[in-house]
Chimera marker file (.cmm) of the C-alpha trace (Angstrom):
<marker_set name="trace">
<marker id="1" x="57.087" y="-16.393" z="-26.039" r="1" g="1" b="0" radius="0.5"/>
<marker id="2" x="54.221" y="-18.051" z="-25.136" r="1" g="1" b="0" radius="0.5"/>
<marker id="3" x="51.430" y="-18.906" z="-27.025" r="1" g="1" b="0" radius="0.5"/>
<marker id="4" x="49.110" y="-16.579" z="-25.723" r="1" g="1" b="0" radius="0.5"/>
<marker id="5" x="51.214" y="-13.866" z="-26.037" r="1" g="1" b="0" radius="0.5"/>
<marker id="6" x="51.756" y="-15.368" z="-29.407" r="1" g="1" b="0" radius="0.5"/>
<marker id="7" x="47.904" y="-15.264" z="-30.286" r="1" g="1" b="0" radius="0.5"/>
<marker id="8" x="47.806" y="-11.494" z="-28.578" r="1" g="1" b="0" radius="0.5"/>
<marker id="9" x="50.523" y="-10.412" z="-31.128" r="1" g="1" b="0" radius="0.5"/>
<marker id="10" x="48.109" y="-11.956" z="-33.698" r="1" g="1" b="0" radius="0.5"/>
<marker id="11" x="45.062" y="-10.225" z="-33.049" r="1" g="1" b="0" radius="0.5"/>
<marker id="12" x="46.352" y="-6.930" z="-32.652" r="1" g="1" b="0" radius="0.5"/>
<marker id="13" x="48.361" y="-7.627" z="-36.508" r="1" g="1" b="0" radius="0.5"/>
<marker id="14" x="44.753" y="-8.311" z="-37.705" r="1" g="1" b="0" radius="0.5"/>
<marker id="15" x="43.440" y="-5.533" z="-35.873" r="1" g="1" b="0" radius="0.5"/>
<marker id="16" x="45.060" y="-3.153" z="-37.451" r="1" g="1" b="0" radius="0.5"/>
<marker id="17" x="45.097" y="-4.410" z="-40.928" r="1" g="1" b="0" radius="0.5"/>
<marker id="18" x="41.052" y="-5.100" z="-40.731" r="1" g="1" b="0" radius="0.5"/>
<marker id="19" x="40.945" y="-0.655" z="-39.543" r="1" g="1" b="0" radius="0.5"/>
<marker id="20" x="43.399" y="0.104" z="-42.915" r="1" g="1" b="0" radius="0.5"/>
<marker id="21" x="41.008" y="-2.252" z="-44.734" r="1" g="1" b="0" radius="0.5"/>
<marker id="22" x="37.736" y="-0.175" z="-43.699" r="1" g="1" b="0" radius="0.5"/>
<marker id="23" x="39.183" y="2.788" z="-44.019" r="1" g="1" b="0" radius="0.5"/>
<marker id="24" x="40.230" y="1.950" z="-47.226" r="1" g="1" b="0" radius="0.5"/>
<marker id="25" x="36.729" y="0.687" z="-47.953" r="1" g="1" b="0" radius="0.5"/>
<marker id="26" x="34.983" y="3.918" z="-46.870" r="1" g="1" b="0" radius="0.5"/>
<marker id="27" x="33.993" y="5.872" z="-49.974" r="1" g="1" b="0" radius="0.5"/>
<marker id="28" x="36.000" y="9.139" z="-50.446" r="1" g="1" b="0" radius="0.5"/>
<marker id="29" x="34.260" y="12.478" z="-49.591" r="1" g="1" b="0" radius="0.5"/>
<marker id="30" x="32.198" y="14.067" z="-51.952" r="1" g="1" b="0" radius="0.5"/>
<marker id="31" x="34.351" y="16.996" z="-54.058" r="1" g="1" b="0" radius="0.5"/>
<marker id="32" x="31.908" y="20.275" z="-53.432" r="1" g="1" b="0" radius="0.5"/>
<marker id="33" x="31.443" y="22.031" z="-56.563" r="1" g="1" b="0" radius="0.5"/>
<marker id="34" x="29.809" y="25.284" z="-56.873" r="1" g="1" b="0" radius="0.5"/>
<marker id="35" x="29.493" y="27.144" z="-60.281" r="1" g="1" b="0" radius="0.5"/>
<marker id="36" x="30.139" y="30.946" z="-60.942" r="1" g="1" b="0" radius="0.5"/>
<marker id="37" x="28.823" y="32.248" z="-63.462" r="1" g="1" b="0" radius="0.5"/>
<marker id="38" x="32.191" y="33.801" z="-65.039" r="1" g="1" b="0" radius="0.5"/>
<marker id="39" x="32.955" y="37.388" z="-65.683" r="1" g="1" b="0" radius="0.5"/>
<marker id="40" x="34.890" y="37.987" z="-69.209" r="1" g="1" b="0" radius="0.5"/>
<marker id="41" x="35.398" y="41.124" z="-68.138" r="1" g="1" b="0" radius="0.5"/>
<marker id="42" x="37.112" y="40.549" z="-64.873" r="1" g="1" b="0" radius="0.5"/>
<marker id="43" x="40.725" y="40.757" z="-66.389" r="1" g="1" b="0" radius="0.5"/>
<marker id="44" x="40.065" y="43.402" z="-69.371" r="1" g="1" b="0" radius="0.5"/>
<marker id="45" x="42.570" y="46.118" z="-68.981" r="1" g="1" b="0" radius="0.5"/>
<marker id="46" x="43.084" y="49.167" z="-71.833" r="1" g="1" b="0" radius="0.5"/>
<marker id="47" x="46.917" y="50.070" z="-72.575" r="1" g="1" b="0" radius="0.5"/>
<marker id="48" x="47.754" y="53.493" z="-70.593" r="1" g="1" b="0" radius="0.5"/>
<marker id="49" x="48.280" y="54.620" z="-73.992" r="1" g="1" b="0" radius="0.5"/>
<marker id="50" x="45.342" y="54.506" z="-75.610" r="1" g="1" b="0" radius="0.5"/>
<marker id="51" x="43.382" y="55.631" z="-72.674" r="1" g="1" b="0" radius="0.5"/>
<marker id="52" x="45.804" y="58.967" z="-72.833" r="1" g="1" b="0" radius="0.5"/>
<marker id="53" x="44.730" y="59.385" z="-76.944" r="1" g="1" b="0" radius="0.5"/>
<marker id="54" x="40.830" y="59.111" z="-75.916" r="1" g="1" b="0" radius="0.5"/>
<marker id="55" x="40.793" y="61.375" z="-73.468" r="1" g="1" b="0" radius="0.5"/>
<marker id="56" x="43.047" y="63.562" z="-75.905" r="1" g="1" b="0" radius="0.5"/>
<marker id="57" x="40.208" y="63.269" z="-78.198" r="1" g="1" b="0" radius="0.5"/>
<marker id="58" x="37.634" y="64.449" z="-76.025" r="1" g="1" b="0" radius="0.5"/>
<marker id="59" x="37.305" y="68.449" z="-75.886" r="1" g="1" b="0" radius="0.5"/>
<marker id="60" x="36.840" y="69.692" z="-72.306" r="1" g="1" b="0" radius="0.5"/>
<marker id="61" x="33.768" y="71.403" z="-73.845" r="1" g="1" b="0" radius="0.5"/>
<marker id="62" x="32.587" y="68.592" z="-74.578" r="1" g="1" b="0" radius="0.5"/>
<marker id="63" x="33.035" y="66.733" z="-70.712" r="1" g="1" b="0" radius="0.5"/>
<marker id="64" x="31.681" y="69.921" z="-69.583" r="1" g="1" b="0" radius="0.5"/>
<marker id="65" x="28.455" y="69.632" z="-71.195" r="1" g="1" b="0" radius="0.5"/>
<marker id="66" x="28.389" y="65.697" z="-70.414" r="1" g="1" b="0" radius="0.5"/>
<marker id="67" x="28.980" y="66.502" z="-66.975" r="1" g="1" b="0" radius="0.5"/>
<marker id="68" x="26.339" y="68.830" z="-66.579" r="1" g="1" b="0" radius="0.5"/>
<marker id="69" x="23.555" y="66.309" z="-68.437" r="1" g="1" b="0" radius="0.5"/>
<marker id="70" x="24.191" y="63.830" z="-65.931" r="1" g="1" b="0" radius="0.5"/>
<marker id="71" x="23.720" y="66.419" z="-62.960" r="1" g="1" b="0" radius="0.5"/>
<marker id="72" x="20.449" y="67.565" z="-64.695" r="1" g="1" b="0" radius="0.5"/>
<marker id="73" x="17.111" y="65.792" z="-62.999" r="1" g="1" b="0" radius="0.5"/>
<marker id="74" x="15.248" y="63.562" z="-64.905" r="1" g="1" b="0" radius="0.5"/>
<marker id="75" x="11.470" y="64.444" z="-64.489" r="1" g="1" b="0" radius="0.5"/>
<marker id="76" x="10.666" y="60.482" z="-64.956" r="1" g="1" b="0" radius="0.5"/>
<marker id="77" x="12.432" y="58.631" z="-62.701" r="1" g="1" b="0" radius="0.5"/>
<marker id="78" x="13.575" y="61.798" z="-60.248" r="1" g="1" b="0" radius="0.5"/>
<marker id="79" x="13.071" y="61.327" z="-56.400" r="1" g="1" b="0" radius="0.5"/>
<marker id="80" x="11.971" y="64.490" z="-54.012" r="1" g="1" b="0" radius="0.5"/>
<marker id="81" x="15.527" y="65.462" z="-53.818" r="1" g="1" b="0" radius="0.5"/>
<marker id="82" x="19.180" y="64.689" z="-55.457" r="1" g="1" b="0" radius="0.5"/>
<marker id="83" x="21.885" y="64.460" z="-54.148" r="1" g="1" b="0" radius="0.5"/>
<marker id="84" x="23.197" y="65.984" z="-57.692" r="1" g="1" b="0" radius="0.5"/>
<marker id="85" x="21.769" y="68.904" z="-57.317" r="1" g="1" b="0" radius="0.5"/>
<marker id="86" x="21.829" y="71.704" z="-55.044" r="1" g="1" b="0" radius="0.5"/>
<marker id="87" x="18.409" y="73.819" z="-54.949" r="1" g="1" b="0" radius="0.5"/>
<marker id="88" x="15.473" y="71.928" z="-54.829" r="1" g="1" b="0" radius="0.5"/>
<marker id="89" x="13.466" y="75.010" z="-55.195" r="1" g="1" b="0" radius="0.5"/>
<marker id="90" x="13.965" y="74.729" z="-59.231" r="1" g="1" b="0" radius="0.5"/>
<marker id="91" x="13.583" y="71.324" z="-59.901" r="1" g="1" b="0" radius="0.5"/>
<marker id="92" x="10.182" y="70.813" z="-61.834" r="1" g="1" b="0" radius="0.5"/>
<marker id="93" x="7.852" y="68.378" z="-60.458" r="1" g="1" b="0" radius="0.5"/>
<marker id="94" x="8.290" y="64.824" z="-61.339" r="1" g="1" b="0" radius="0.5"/>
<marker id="95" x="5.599" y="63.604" z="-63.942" r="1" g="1" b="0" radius="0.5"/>
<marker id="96" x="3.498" y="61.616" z="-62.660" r="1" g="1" b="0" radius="0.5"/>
<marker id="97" x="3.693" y="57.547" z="-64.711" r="1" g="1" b="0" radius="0.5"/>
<marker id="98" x="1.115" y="55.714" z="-65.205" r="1" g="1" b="0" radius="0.5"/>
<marker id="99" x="-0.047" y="51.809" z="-64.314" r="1" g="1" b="0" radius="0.5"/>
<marker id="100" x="-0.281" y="50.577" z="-68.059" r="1" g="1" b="0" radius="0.5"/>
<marker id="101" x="-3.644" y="49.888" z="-67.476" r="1" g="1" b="0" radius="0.5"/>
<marker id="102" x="-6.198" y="52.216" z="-69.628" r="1" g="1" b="0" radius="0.5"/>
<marker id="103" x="-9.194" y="53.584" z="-67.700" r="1" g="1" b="0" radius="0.5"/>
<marker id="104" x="-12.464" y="50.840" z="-67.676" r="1" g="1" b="0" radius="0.5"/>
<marker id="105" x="-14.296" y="51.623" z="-70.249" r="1" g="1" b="0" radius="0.5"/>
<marker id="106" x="-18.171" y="50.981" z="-69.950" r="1" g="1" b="0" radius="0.5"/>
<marker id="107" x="-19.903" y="48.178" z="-71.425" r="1" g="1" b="0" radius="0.5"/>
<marker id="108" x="-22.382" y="49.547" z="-74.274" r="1" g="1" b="0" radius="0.5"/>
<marker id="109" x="-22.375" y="49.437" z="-77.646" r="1" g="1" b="0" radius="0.5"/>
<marker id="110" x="-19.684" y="50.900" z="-79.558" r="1" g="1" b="0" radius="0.5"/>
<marker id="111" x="-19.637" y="54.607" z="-80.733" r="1" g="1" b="0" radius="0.5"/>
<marker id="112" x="-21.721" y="55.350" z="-84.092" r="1" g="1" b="0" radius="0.5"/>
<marker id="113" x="-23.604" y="52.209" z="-83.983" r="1" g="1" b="0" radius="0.5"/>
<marker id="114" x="-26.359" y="54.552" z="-83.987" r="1" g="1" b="0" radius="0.5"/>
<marker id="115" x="-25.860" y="55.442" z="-87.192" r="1" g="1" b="0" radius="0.5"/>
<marker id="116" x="-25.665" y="51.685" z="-88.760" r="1" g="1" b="0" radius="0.5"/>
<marker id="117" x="-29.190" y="51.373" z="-86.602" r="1" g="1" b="0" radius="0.5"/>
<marker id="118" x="-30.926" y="53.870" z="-89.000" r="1" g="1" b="0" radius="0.5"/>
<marker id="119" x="-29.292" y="52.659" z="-92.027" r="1" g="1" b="0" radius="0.5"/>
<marker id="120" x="-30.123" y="49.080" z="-91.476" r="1" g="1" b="0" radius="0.5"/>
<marker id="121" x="-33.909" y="50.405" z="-89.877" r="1" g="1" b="0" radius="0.5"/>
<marker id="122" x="-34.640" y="52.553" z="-93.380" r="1" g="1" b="0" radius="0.5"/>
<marker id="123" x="-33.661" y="49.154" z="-95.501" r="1" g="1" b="0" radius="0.5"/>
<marker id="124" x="-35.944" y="47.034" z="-93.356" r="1" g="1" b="0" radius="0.5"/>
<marker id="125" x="-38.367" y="49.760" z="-94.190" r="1" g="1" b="0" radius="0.5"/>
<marker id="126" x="-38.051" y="49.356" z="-97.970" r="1" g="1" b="0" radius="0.5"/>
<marker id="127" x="-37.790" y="45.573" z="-98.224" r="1" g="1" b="0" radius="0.5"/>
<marker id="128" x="-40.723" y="45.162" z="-96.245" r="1" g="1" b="0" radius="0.5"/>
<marker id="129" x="-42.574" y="47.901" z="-99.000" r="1" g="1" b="0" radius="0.5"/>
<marker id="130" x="-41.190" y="45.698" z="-101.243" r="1" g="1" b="0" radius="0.5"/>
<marker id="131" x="-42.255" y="42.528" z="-100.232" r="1" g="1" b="0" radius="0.5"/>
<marker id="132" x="-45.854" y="43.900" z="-99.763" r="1" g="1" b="0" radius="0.5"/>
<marker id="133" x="-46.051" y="45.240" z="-103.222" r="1" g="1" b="0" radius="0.5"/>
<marker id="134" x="-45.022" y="41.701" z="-104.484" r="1" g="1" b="0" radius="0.5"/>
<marker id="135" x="-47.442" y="39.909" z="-102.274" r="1" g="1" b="0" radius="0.5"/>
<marker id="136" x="-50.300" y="42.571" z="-103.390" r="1" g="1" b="0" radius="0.5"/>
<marker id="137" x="-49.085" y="41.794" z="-107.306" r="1" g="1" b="0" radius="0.5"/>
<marker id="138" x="-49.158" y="37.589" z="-106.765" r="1" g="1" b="0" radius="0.5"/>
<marker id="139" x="-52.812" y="38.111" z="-104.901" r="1" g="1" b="0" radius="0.5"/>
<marker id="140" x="-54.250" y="40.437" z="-107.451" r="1" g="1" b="0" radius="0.5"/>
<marker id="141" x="-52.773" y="37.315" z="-110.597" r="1" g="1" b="0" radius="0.5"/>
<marker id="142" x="-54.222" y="34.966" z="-108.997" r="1" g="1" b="0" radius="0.5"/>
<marker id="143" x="-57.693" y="36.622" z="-108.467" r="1" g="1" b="0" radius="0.5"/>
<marker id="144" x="-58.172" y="37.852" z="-112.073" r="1" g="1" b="0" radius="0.5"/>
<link id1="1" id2="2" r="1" g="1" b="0" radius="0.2"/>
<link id1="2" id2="3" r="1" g="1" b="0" radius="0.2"/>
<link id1="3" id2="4" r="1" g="1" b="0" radius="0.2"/>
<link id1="4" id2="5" r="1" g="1" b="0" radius="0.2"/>
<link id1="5" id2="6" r="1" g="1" b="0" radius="0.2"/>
<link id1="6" id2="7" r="1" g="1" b="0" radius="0.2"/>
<link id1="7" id2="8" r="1" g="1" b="0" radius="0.2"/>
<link id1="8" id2="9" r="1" g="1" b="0" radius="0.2"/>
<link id1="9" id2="10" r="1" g="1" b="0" radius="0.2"/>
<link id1="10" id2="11" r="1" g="1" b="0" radius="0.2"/>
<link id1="11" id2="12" r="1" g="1" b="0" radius="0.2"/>
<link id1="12" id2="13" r="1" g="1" b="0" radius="0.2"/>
<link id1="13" id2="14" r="1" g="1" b="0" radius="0.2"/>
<link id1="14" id2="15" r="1" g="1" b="0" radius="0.2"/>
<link id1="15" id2="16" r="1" g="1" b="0" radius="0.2"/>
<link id1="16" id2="17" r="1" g="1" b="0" radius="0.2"/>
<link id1="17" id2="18" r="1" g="1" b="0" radius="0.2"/>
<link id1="18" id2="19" r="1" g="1" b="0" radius="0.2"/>
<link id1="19" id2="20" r="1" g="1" b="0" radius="0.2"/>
<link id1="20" id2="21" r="1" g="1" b="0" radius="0.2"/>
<link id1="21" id2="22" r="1" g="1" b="0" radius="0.2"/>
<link id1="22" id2="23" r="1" g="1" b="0" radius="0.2"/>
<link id1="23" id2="24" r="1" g="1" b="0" radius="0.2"/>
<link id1="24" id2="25" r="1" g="1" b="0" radius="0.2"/>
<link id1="25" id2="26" r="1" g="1" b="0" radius="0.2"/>
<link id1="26" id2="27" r="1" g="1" b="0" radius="0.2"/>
<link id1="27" id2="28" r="1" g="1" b="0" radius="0.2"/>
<link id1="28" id2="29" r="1" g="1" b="0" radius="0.2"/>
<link id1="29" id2="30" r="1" g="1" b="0" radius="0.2"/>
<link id1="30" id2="31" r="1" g="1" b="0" radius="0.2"/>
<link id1="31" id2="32" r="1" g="1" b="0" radius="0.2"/>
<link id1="32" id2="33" r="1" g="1" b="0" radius="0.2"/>
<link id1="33" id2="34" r="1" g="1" b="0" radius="0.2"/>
<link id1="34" id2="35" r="1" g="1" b="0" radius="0.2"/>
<link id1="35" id2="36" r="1" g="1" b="0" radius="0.2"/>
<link id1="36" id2="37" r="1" g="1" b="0" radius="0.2"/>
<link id1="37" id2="38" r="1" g="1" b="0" radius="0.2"/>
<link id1="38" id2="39" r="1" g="1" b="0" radius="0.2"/>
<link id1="39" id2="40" r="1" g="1" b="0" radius="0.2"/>
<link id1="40" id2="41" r="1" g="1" b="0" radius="0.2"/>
<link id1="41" id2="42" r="1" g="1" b="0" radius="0.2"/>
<link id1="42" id2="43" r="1" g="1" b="0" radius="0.2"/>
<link id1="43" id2="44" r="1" g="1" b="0" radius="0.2"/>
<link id1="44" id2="45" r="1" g="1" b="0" radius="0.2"/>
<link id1="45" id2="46" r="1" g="1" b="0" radius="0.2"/>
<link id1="46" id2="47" r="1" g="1" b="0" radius="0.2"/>
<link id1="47" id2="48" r="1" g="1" b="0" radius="0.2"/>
<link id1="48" id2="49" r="1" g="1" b="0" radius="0.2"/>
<link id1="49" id2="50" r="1" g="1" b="0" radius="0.2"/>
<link id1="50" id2="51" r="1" g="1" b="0" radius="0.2"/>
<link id1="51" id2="52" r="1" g="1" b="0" radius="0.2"/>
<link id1="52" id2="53" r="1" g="1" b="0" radius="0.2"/>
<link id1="53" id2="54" r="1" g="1" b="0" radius="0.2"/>
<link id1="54" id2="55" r="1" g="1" b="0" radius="0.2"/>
<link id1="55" id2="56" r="1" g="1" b="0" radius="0.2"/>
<link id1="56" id2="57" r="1" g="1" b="0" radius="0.2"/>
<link id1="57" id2="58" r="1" g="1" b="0" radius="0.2"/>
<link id1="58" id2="59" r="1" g="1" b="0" radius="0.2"/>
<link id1="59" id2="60" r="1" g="1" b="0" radius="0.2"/>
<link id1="60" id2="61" r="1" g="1" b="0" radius="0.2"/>
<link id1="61" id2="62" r="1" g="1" b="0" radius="0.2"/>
<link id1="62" id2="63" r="1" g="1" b="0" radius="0.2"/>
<link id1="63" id2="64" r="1" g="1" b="0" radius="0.2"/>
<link id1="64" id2="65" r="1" g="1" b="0" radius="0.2"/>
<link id1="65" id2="66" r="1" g="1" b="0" radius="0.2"/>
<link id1="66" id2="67" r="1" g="1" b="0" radius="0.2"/>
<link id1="67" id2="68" r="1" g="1" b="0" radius="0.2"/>
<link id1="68" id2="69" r="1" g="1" b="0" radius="0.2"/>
<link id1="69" id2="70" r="1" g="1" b="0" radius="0.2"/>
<link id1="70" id2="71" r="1" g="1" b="0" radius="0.2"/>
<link id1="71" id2="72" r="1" g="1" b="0" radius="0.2"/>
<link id1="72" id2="73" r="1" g="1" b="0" radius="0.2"/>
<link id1="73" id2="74" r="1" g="1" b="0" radius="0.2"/>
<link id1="74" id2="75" r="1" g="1" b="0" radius="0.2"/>
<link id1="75" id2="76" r="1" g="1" b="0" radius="0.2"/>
<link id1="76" id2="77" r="1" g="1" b="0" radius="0.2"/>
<link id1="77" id2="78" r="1" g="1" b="0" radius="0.2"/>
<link id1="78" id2="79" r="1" g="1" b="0" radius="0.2"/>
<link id1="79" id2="80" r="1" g="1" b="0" radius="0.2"/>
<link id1="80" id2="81" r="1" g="1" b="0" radius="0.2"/>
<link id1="81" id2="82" r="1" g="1" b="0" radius="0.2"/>
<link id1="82" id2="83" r="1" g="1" b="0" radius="0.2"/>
<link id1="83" id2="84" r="1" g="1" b="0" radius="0.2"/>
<link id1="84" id2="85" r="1" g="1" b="0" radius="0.2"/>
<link id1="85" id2="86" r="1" g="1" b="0" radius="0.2"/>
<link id1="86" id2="87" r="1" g="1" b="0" radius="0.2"/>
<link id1="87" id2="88" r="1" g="1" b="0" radius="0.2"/>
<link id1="88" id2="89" r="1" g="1" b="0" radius="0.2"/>
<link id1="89" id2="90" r="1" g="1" b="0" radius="0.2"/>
<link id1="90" id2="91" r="1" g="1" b="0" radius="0.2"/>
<link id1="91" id2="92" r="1" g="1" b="0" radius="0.2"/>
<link id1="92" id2="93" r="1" g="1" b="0" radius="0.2"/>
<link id1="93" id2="94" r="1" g="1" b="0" radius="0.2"/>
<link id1="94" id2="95" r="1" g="1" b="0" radius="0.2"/>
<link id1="95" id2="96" r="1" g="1" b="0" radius="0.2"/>
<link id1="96" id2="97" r="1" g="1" b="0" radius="0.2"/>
<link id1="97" id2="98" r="1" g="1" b="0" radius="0.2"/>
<link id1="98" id2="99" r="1" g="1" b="0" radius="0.2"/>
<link id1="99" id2="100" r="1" g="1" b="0" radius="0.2"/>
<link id1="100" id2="101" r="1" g="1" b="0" radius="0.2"/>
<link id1="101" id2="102" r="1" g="1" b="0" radius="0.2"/>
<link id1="102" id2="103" r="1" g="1" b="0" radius="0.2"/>
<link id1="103" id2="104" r="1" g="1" b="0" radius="0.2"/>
<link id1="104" id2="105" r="1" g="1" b="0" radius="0.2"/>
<link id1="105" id2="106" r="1" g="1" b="0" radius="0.2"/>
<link id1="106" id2="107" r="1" g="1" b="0" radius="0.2"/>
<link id1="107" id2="108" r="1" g="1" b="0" radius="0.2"/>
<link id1="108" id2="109" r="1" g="1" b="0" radius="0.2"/>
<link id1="109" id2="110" r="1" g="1" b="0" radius="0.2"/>
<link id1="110" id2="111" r="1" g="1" b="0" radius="0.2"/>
<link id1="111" id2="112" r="1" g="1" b="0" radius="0.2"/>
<link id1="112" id2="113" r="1" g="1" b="0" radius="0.2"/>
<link id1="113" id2="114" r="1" g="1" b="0" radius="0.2"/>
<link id1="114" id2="115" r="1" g="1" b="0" radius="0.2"/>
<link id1="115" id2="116" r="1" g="1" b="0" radius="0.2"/>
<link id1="116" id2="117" r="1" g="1" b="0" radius="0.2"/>
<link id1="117" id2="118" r="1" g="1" b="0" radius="0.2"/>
<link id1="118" id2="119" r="1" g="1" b="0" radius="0.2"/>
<link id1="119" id2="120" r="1" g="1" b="0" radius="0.2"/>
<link id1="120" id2="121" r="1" g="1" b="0" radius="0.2"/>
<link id1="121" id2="122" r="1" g="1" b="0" radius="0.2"/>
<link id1="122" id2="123" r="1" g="1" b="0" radius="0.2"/>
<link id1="123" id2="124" r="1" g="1" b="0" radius="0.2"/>
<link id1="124" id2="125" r="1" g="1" b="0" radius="0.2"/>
<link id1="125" id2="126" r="1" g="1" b="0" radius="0.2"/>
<link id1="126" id2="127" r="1" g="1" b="0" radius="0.2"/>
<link id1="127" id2="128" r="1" g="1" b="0" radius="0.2"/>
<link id1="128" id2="129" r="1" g="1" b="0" radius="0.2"/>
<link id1="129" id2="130" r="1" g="1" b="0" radius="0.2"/>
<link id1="130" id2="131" r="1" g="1" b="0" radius="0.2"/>
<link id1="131" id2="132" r="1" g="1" b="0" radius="0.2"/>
<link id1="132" id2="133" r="1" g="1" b="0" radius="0.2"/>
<link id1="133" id2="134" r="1" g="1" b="0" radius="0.2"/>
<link id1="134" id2="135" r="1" g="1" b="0" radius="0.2"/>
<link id1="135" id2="136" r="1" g="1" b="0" radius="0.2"/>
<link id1="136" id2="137" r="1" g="1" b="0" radius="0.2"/>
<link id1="137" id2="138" r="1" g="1" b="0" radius="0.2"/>
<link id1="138" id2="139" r="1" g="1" b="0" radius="0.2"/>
<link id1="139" id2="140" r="1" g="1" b="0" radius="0.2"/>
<link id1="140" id2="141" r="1" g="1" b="0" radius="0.2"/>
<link id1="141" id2="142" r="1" g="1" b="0" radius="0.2"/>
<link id1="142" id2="143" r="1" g="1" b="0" radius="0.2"/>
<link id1="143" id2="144" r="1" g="1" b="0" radius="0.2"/>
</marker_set>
């Protein structure tokens, strides 16, 4: 073998040891991770058993008269038509709700401040009779 052939082997040996030692190198993919919120109630199961005993306990009257509650419109929340019921012609009309907001009320003064005016106008009334008379009474000391 001759030396070139030699120095051929060579290179290719590196060759491939320098590609496992970059592959190596390369830094490993990132693990994707997602989180789910989790359901407790995903493998709750009741015994055959005690489902039997509840619905046992249950009259049929009972179911009857639940069944019918849930097939009865609710005037709130009830669209034009349900698919519960089968004559629209005696549902009552939905009520109508409202926004939240109240209706704007004015700006004024507030009711039966009228009646604090007149109170508050017949004391000015009297303290200023008052403070005359006292004015009168210092005038006529200090004149006699």
């Amino acid at each position: 073998m001759s030396e070139i052939e030699k120095l051929k082997a060579q290179n290719a040996e590196l060759s491939d040891r320098i590609a496992k030692l970059e592959e190596a190198a390369k830094p490993a993919k990132p693990v994707e991770w997602t989180w789910q919120k989790p359901d407790y109630t995903a493998n709750a199961r009741m015994p055959d058993s005690v489902l039997r005993e509840m619905l046992a306990a249950v009259p049929e009257s009972v179911m009857r008269e639940l069944r019918s509650d849930a097939r009865k419109p609710n005037p709130i929340t009830q669209a034009s038509s349900s698919p519960l019921t089968t004559s629209s012609s005696t549902q009552p009309q939905p009520t109508q709700r409202g926004t939240g907001w109240r209706d704007e009320i004015p700006l004024g003064p507030p009711p039966g401040i009228e009646h604090c005016d007149r109170m508050l106008d017949a004391q000015d009334a009297k303290d200023r009779a008052e403070l005359i008379e006292r004015e009168l009474k210092l005038a006529k000391d200090r004149r006699g």
